[in-house]
Backbone bond lengths (Angstrom), bond angles and torsions (degrees), N, CA, C in turn:
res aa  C-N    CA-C-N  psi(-1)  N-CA   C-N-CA  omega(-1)  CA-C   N-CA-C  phi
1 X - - - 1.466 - - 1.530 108.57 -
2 X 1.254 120.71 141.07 1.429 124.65 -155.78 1.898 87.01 -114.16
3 X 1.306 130.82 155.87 1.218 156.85 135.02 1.444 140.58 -56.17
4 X 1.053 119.79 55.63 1.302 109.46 -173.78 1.829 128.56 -54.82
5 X 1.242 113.83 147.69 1.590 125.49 -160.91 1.451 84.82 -127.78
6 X 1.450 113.04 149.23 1.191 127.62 170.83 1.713 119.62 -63.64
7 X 1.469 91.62 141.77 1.639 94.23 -170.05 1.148 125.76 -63.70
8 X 1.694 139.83 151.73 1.030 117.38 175.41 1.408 117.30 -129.30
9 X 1.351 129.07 156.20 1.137 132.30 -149.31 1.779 123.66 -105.38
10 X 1.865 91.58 1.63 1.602 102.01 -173.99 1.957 92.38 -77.04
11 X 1.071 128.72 -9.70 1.538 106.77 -164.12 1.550 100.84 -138.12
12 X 1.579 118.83 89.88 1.503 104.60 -150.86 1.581 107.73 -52.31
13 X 1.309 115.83 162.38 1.923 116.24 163.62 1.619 89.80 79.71
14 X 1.037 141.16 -12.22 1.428 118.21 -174.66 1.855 101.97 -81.84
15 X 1.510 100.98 153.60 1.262 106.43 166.45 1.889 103.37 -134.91
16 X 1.298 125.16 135.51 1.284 117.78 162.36 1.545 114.82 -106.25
17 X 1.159 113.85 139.84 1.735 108.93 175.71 1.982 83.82 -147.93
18 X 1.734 92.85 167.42 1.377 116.82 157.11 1.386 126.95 -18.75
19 X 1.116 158.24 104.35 1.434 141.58 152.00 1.227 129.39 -64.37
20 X 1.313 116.98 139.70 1.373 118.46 -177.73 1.876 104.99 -79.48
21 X 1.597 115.35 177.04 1.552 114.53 164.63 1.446 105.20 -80.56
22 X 1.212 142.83 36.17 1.414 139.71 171.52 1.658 81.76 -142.24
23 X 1.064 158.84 -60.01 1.083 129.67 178.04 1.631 124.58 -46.75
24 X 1.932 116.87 -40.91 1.550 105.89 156.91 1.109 133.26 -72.29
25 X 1.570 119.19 25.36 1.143 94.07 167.40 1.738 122.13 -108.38
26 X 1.515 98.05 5.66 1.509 113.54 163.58 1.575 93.19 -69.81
27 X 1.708 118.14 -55.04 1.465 97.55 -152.10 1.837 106.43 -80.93
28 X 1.298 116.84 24.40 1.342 107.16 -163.57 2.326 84.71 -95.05
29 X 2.038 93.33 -35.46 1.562 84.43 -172.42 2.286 105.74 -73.92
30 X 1.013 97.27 6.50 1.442 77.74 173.34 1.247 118.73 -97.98
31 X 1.412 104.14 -14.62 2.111 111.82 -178.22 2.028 72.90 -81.92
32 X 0.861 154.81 -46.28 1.277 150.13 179.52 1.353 113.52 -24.34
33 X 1.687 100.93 -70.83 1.469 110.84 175.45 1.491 125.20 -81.67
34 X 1.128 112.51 25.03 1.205 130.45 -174.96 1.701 112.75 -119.05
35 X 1.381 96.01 2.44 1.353 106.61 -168.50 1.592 146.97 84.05
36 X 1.150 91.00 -15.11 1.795 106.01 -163.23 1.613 117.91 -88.13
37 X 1.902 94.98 1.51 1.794 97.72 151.81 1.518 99.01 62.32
38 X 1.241 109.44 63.88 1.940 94.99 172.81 1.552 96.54 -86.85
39 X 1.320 109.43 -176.33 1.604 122.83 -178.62 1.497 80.19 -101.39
40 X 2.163 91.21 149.22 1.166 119.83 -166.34 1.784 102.50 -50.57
41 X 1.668 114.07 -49.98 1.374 135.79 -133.76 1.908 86.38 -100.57
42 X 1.380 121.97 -0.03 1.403 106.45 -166.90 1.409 108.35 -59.48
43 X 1.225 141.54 -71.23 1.517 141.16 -170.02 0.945 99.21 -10.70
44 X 1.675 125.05 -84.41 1.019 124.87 178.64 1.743 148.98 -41.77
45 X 1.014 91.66 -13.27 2.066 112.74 165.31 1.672 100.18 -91.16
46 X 1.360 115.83 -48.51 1.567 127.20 -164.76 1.273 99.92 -67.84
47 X 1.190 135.47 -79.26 1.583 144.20 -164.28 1.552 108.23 -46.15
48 X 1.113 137.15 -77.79 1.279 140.48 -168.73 1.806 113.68 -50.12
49 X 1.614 116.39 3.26 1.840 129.87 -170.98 1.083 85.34 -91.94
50 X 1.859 149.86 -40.41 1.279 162.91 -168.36 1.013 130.18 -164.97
51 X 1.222 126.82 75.15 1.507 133.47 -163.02 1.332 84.41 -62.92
52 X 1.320 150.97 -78.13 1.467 139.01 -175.69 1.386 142.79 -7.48
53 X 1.518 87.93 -50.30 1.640 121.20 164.93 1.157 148.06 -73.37
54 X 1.419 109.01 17.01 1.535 133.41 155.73 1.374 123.11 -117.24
55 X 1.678 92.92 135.37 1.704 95.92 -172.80 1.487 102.55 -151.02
56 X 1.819 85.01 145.48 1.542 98.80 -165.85 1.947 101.65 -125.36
57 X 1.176 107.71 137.20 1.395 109.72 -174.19 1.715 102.57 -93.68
58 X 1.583 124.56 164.36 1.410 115.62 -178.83 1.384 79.17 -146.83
59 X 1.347 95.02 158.84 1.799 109.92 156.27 1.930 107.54 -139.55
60 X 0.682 83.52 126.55 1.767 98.48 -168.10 1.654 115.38 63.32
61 X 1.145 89.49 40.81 1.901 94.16 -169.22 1.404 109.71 78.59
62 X 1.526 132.59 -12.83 1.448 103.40 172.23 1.945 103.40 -102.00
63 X 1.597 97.51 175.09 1.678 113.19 -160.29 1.580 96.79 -76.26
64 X 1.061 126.55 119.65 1.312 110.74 171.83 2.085 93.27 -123.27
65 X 1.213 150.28 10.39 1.291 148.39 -151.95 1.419 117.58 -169.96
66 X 1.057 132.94 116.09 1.582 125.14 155.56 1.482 102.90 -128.66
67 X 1.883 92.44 -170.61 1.534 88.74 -163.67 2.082 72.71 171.81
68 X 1.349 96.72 133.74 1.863 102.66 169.21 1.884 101.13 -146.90
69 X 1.300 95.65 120.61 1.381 128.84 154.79 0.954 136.04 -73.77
70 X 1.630 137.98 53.50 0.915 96.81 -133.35 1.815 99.41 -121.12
71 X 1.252 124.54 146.57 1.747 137.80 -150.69 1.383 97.98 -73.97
72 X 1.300 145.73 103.72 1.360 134.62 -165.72 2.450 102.74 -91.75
73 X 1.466 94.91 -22.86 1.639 125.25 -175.86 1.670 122.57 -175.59
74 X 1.321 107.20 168.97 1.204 98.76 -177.54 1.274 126.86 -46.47
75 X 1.874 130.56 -26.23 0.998 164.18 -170.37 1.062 113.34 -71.65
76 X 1.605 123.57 -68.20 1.113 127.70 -151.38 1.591 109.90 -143.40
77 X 1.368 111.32 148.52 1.868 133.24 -167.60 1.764 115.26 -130.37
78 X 0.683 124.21 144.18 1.710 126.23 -179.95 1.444 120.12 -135.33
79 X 1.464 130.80 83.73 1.148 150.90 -178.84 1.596 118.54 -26.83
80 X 0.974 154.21 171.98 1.312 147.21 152.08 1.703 103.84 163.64
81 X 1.779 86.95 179.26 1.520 97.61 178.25 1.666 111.10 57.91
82 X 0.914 100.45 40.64 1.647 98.44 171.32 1.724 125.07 -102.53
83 X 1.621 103.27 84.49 1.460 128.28 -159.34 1.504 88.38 -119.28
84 X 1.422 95.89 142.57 1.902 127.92 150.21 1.169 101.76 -132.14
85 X 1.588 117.64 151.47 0.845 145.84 -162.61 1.798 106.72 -73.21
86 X 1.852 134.15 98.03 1.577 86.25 -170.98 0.670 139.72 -118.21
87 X 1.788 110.14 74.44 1.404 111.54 158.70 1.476 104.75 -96.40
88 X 1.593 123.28 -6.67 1.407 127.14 154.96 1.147 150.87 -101.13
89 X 1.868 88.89 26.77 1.759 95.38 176.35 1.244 113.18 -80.56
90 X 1.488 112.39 -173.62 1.436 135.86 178.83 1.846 107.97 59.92
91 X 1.685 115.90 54.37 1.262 106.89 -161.67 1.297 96.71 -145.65
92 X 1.433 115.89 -21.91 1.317 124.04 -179.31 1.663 123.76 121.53
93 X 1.450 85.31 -8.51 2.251 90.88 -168.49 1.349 98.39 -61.08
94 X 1.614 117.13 -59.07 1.413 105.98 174.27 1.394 141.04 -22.85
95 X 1.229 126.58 -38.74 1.396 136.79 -145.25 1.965 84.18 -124.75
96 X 1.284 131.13 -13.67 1.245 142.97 176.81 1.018 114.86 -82.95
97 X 1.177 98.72 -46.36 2.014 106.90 -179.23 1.738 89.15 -73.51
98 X 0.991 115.33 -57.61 1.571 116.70 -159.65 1.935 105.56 -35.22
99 X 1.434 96.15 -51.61 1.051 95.86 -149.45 1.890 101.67 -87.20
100 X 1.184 125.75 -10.46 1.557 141.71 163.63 1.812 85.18 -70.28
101 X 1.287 144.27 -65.36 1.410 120.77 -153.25 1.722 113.56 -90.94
102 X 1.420 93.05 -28.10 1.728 95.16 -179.58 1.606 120.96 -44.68
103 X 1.287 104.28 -30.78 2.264 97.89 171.52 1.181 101.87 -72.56
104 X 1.227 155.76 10.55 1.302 140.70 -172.45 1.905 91.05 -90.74
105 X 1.151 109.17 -10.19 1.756 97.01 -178.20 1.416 111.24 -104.23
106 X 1.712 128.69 -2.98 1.150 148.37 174.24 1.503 115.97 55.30
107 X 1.702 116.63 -92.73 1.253 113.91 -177.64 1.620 108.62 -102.33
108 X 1.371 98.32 -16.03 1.542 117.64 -166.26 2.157 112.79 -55.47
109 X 1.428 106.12 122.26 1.452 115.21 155.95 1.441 112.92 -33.61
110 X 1.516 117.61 114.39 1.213 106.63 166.55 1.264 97.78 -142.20
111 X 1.987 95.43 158.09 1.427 113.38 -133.30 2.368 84.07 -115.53
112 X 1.107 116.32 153.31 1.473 107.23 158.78 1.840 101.90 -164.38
113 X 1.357 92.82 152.88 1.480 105.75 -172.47 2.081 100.04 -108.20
114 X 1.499 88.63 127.47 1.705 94.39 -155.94 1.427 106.35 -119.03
115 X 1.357 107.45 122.44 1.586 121.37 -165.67 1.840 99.55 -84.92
116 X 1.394 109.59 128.18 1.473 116.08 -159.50 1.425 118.18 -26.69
117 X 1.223 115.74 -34.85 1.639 136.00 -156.81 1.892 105.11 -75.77
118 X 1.652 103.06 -25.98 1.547 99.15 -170.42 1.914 81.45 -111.91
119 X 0.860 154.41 -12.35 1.483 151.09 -162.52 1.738 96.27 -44.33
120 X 1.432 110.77 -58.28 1.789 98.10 -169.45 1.533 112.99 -70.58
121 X 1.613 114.26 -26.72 1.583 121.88 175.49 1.759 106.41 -40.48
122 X 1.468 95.39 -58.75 1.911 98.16 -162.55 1.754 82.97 -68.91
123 X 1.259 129.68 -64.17 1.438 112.22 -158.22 1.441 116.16 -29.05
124 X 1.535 114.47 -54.84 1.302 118.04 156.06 1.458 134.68 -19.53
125 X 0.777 99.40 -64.37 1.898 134.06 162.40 1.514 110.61 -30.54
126 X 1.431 99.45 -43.67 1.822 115.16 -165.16 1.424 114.62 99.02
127 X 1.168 121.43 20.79 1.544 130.84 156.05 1.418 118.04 -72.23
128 X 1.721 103.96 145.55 1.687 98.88 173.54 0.944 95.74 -157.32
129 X 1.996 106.92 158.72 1.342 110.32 -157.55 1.641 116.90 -81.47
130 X 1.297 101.18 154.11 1.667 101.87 -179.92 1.675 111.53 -122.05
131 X 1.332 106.34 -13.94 1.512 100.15 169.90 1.400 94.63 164.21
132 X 1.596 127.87 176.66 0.953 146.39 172.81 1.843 120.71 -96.21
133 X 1.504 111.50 153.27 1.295 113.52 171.04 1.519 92.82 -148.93
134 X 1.920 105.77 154.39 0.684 146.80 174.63 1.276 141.87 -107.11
135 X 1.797 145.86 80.76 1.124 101.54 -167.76 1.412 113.62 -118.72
136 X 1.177 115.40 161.87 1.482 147.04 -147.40 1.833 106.85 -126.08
137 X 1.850 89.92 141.46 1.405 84.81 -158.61 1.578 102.37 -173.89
138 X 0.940 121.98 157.13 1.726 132.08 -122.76 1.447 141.75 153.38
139 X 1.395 135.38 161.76 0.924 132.30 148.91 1.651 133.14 -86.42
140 X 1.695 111.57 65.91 1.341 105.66 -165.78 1.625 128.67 -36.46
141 X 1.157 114.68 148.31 1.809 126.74 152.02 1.028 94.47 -101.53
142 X 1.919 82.55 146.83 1.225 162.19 165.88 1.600 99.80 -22.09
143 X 1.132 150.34 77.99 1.697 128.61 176.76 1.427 101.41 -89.05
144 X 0.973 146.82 -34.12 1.762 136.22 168.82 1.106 97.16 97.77
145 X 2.188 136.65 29.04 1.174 119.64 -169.48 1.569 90.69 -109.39
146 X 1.525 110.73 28.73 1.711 88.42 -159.77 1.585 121.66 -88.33
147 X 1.786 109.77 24.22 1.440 112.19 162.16 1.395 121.52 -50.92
148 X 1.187 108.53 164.32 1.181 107.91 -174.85 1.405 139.26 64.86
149 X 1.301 122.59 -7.95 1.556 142.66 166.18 1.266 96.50 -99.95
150 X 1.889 116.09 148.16 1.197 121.51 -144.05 1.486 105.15 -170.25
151 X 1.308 127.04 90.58 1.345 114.99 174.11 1.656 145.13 6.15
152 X 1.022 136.01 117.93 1.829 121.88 -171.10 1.714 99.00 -86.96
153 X 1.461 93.13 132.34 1.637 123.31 -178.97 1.900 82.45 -121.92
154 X 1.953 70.08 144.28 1.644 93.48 170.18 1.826 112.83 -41.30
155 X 1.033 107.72 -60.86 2.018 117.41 -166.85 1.316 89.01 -61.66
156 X 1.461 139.30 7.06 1.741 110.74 166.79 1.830 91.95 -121.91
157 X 0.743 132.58 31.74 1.667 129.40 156.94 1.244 110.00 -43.53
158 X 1.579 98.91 -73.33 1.408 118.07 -150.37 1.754 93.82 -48.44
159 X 1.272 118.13 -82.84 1.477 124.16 167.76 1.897 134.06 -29.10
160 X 0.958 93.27 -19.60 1.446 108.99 156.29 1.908 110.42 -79.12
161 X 1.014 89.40 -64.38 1.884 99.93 177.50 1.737 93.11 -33.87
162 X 1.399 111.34 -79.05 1.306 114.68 171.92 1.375 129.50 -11.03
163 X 1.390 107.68 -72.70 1.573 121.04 162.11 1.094 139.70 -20.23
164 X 1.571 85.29 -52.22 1.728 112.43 -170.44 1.408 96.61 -86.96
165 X 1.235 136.51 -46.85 1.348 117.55 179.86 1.291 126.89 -66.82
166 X 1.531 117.73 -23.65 1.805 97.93 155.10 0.972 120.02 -89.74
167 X 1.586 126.78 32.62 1.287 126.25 156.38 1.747 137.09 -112.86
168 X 1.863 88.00 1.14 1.348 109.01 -174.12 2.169 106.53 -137.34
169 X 1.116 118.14 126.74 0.988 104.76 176.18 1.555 155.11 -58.33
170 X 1.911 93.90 31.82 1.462 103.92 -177.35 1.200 95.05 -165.23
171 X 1.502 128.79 169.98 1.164 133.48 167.93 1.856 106.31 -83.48
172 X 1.473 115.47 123.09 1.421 128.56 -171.87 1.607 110.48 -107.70
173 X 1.937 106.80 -5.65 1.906 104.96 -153.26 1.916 100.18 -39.77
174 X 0.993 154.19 -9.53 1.389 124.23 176.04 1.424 101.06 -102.38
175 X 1.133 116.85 -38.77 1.772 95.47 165.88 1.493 120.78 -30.58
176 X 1.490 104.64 -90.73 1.750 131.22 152.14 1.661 86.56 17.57
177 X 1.371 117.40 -94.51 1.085 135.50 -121.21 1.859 102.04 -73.83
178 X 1.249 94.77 -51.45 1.924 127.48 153.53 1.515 91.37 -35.30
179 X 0.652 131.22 -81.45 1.652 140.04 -164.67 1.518 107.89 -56.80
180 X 1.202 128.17 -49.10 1.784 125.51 -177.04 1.346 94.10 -82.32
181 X 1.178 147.55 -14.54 1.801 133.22 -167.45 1.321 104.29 -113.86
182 X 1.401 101.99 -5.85 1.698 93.01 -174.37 1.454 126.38 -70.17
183 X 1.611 121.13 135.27 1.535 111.68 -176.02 1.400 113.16 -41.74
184 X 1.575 95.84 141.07 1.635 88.95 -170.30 1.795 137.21 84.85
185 X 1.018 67.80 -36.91 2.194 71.86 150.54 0.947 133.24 -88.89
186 X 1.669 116.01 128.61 1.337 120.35 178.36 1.164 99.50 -86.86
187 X 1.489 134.33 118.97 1.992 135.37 136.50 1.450 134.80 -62.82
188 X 0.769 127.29 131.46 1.751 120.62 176.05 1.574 103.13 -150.84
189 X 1.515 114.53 141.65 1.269 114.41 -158.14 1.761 87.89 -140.57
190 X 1.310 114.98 138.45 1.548 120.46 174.19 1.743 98.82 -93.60
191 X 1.137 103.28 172.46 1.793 111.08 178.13 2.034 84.20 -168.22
192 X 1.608 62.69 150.33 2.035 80.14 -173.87 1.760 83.17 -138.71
193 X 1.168 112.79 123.08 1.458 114.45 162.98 1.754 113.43 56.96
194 X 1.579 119.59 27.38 1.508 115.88 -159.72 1.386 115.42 79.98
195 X 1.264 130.42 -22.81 1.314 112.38 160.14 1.235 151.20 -116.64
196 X 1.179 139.09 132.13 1.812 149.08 -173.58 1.551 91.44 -16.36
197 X 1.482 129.30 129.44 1.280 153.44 138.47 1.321 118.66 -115.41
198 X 1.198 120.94 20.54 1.713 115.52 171.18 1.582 92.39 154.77
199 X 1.422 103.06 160.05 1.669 125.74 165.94 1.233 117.83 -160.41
200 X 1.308 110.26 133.38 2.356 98.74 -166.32 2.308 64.64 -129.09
201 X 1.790 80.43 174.61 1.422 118.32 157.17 1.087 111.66 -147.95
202 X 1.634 111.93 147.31 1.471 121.88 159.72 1.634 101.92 -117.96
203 X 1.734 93.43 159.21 1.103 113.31 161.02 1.383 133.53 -164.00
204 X 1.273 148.73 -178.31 1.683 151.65 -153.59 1.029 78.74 -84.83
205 X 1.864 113.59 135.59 1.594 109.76 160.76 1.741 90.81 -126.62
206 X 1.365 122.41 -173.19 1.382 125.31 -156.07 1.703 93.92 -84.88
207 X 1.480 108.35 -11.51 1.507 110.47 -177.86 1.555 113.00 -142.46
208 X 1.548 115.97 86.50 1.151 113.81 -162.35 1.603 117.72 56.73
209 X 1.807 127.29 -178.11 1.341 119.01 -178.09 0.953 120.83 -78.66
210 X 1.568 98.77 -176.26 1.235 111.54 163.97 1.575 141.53 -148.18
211 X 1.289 140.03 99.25 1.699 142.65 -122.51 1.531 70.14 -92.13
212 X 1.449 114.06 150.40 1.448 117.95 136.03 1.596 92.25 171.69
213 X 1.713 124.64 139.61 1.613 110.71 -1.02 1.572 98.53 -90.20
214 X 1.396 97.22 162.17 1.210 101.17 165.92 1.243 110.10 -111.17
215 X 1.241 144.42 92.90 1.725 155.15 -169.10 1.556 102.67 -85.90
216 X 1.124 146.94 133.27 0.928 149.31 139.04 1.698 133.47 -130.15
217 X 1.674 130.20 144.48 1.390 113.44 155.05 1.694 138.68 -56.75
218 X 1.316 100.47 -16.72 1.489 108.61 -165.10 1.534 109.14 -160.68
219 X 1.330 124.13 126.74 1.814 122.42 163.67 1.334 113.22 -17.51
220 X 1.483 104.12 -40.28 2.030 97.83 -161.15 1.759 88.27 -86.66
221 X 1.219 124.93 -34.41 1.410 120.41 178.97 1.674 112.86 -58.03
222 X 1.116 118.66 -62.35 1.635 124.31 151.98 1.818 129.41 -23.19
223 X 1.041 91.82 -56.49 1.723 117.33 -168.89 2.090 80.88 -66.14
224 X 1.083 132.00 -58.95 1.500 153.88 -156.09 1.822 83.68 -76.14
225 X 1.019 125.98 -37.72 1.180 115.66 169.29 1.289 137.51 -102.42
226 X 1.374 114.24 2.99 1.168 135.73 175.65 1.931 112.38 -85.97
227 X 1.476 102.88 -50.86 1.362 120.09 155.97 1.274 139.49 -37.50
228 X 1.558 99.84 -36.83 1.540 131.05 -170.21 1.717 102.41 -84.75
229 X 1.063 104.60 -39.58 1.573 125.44 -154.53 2.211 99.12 -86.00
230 X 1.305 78.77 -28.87 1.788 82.21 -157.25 1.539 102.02 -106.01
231 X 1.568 117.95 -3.16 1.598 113.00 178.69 0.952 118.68 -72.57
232 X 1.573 135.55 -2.70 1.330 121.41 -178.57 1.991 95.95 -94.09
233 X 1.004 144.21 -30.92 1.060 155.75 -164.70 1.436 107.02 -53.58
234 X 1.488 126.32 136.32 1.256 135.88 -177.75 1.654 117.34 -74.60
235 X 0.977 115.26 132.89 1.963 112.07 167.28 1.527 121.51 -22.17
236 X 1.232 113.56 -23.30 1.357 137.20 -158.16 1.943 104.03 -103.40
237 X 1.727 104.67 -20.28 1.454 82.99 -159.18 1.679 104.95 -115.85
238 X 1.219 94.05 156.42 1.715 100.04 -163.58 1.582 104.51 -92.44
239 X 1.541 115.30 159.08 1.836 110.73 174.06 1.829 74.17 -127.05
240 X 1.653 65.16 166.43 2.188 93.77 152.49 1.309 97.80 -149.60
241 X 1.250 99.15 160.71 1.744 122.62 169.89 1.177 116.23 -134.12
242 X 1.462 129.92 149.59 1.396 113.35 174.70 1.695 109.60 -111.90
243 X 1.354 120.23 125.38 1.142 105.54 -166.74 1.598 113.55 -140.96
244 X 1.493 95.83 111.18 1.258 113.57 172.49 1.577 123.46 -19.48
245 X 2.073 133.70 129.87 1.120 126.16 158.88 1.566 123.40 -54.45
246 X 1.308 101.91 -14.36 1.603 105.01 -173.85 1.282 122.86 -67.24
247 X 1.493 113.50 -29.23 1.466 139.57 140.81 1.192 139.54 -12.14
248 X 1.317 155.61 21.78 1.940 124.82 -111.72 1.755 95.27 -114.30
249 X 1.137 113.63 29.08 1.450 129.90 163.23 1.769 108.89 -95.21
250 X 1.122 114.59 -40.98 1.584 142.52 -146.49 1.532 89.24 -72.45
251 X 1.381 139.92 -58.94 0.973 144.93 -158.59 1.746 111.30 -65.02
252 X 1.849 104.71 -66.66 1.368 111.70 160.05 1.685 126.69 -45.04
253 X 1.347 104.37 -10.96 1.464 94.99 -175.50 1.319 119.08 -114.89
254 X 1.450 98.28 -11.27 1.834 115.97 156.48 1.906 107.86 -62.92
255 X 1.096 107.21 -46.26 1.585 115.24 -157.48 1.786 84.99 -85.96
256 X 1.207 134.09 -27.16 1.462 123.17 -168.04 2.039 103.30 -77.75
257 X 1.295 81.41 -7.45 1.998 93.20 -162.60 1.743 93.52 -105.00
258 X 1.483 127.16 14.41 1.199 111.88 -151.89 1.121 162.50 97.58
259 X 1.522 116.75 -53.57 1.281 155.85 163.31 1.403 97.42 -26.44
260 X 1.297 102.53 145.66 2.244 126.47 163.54 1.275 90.88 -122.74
261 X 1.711 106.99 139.28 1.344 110.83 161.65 1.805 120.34 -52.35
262 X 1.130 127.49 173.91 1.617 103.00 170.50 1.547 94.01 -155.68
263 X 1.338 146.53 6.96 1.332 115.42 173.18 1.804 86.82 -170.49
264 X 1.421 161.38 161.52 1.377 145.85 85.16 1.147 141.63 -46.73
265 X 1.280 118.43 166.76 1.265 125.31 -175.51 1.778 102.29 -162.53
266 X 1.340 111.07 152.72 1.119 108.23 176.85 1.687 114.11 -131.25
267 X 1.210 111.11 139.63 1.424 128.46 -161.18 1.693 94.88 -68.39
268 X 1.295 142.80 170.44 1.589 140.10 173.23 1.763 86.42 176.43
269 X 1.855 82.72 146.87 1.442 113.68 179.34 1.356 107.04 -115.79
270 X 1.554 118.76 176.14 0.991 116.63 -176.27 2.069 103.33 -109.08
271 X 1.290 93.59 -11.10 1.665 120.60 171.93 1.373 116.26 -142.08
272 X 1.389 132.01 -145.04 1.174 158.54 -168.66 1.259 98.99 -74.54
273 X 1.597 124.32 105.88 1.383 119.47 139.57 1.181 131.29 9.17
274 X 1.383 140.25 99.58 1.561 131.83 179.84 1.652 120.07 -70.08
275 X 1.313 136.31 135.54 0.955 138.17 173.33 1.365 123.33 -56.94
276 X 1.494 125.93 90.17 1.655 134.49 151.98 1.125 135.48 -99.28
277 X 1.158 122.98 -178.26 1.760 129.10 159.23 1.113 107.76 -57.43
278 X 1.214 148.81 38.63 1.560 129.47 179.01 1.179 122.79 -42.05
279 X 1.265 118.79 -36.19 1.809 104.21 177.96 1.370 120.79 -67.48
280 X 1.853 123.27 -10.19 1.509 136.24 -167.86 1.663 86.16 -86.73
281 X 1.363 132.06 -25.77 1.273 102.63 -154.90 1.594 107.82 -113.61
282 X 1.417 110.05 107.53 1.519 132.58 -176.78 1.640 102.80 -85.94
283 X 1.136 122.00 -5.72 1.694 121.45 174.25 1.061 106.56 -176.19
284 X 1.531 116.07 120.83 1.084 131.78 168.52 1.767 112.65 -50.27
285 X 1.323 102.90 167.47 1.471 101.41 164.39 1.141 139.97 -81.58
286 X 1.943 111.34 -46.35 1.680 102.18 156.50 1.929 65.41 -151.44
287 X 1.531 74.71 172.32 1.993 109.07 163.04 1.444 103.86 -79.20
288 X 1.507 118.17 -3.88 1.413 102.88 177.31 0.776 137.79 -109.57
289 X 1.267 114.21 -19.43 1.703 150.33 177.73 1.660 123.23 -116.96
290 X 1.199 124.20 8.07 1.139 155.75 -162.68 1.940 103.29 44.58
């Protein structure tokens, strides 16, 4: 069941309402052709964090716009998916849809990772920068550090959830959990003495994989999960990661695995930086979902 938002009048014929998970999965193939390599299975991890928080624009009933907001807590929102169709840019839908879905995050901080081309749009907006990302991408080698990384079993959820929340600015545990079990995801979790020191995922993206997050305490904890994550993968097959400047391990340990940088993006708030682990996080989770 879709949501309708009041109409707006900057883009005549447009209507924005709610999207259903069969409506993203058109918009999952246009961030596709757009380059940004989502994983095959994302809709399905993405949609069910805020069914509210996806929105698709139409003009005569077909999709020409989306855009997902999506409410992670009372606190905090994470922007993404901000596509027009383009054989209908430069017309106004963009900035139409924006402004029909943007109250769905109300008072709430929200966070979005901004591909060079829209960077002055959000400033506009009232966004500001909080740091840079990079992502990196390749056919990794082999480092042989992958002791100690270890498949995810149900009885280490809970502690993963944990993890992840001082590494992300809200508590996500049913995302998390959605995300390591999902068909097609690889999990691997480090433990030092019984406890969580890192957790990455991979998964099928429309162009070779894709690691994210990659959380870790330490490079060699990372590197141990990076190894872990990428051994089933053929000679032939490429990863990316996206990995935060805040990092300054993250870079050397992309280039020690192989990896060329291949595109930026820069992280922006709508306020103050939220307080995390930044040094744990060697790969974000997606550009779409923060």
């Amino acid at each position: 069941m879709t949501r309708p938002v009041p109409r707006t009048g900057d883009a005549p014929g447009l209507t924005v309402a709610g999207a259903s998970l069969e409506d993203w999965h058109l918009i999952a193939e246009w961030a596709a052709a757009e380059g940004w390599n989502p994983g095959r299975g994302d809709a399905a991890c993405f949609h069910p964090t805020d069914p509210a928080g996806f929105f698709i624009g139409r003009v005569d009933g077909s999709p020409v716009s989306a855009l997902s907001i999506v409410t992670y807590s009372p606190r905090y929102a994470f922007l993404g998916h901000y596509l027009v169709r383009p054989d209908l840019r430069g017309r106004g839908i963009g900035l139409a849809t924006w402004r029909a879905a943007f109250p769905h995050a109300g008072d709430r901080l929200v966070g979005l990772d901004a591909v060079p081309a829209q960077q002055d749009n959000y400033r506009r907006s009232g966004f500001r920068p909080a740091h840079g990302t990079v992502r990196w991408g390749g056919r990794p080698a082999r480092t042989g550090t992958a002791g100690g990384a270890r498949p995810v079993t149900p009885e280490l959820l809970p502690a993963i959830g944990a993890y992840d929340r001082e590494c992300f600015p809200a508590d996500r545990a049913a995302f998390v959990t959605r995300w390591l079990t999902a068909p097609g995801h690889t999990a691997r979790v480090r433990l030092v003495d019984g406890r969580v020191s890192g957790y990455g995922v991979i998964r099928p993206g429309h162009d070779g994989h894709r690691v994210g997050p990659l959380f870790a305490d330490t490079a060699g904890d990372a590197a141990a999960l990076l190894d872990s994550l990428t051994a089933h993968l053929g000679p032939e097959d490429e990863v990316a990661v996206d990995m935060p400047e805040t990092q300054g391990e993250a870079a050397a340990l992309a280039r020690d695995l192989g990896l060329t940088p291949r595109f930026p993006t820069l992280r922006m708030y709508t306020g103050p930086a939220p307080e995390i682990r930044a040094e744990r996080v060697f790969g974000t989770t997606t550009l779409e979902l923060g």
